[in-house]
N, C-alpha and C positions, 0 to 999 in steps of 0.2 A: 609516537602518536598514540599507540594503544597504552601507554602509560598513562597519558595524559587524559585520554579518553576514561581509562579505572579511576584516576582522583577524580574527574569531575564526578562520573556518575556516584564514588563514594562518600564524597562532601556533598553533592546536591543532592542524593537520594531522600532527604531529610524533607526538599521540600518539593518532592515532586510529586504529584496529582498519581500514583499506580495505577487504578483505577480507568482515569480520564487514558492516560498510557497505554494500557492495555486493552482495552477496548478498539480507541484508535489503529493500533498493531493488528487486532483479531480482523478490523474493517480492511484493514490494508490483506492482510494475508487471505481472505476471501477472494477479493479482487483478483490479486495475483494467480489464484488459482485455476478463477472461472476464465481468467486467461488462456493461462496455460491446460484448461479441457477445453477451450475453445478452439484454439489451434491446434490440440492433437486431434479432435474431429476433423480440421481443414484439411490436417496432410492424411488421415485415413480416407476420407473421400477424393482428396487426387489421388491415392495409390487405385483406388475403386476396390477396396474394401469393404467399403459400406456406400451406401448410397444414400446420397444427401439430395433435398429437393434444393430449384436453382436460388431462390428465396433464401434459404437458410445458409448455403454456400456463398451468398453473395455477402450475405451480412457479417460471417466469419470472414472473408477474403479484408473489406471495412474495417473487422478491428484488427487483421494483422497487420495493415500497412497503413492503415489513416492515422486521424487527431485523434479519435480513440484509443490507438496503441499508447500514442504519448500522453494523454489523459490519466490512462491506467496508472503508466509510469510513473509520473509526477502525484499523483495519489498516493501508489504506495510508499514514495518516500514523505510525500507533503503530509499524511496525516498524524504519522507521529511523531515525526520534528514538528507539525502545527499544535501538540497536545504536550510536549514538552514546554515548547517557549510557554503555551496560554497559562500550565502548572506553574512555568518559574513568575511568568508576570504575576498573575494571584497571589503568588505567597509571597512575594515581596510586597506589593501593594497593602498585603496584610499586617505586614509586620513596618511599614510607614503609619498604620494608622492608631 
């Protein structure tokens, strides 16, 4: 598989959108992040650590176990497999006309 994965990306690198790519990835790795300090405040505030008001504890409790967690998730994979496909479709498109 990772073979397979180095040719694609080294034949298609030609027509892939970097940019649109990387950007995509910077959005996603944001996300991921303000996750992961989101939920390292939830477990410092149930260790009582630090003290969290109920408001803000409750809305971190939300993104660790609701549609938001899996929101997050499917972002950060969906935005740069969504910026790959939209680079390969353009540049094909491009090069049909």
């Amino acid at each position: 598989m990772a073979i397979g994965l180095g040719m694609a990306v080294y034949y298609g690198a030609v027509r892939i959108d970097l940019k649109l790519f990387f950007m995509a990835t910077s959005v996603a790795l944001i996300l991921l992040a303000t996750r992961f300090l989101g939920l390292g405040l939830l477990e410092l505030g149930e260790a009582g650590v630090i003290a969290l008001p109920e408001a803000v504890e409750g809305g971190l409790e939300l993104m660790e176990a609701g549609a938001l967690s899996t929101a997050v998730s499917l972002l950060v994979v969906g935005l740069p497999l969504g910026a790959l496909g939209w680079s390969l479709v353009r540049s094909r498109s491009a090069h049909q006309v």
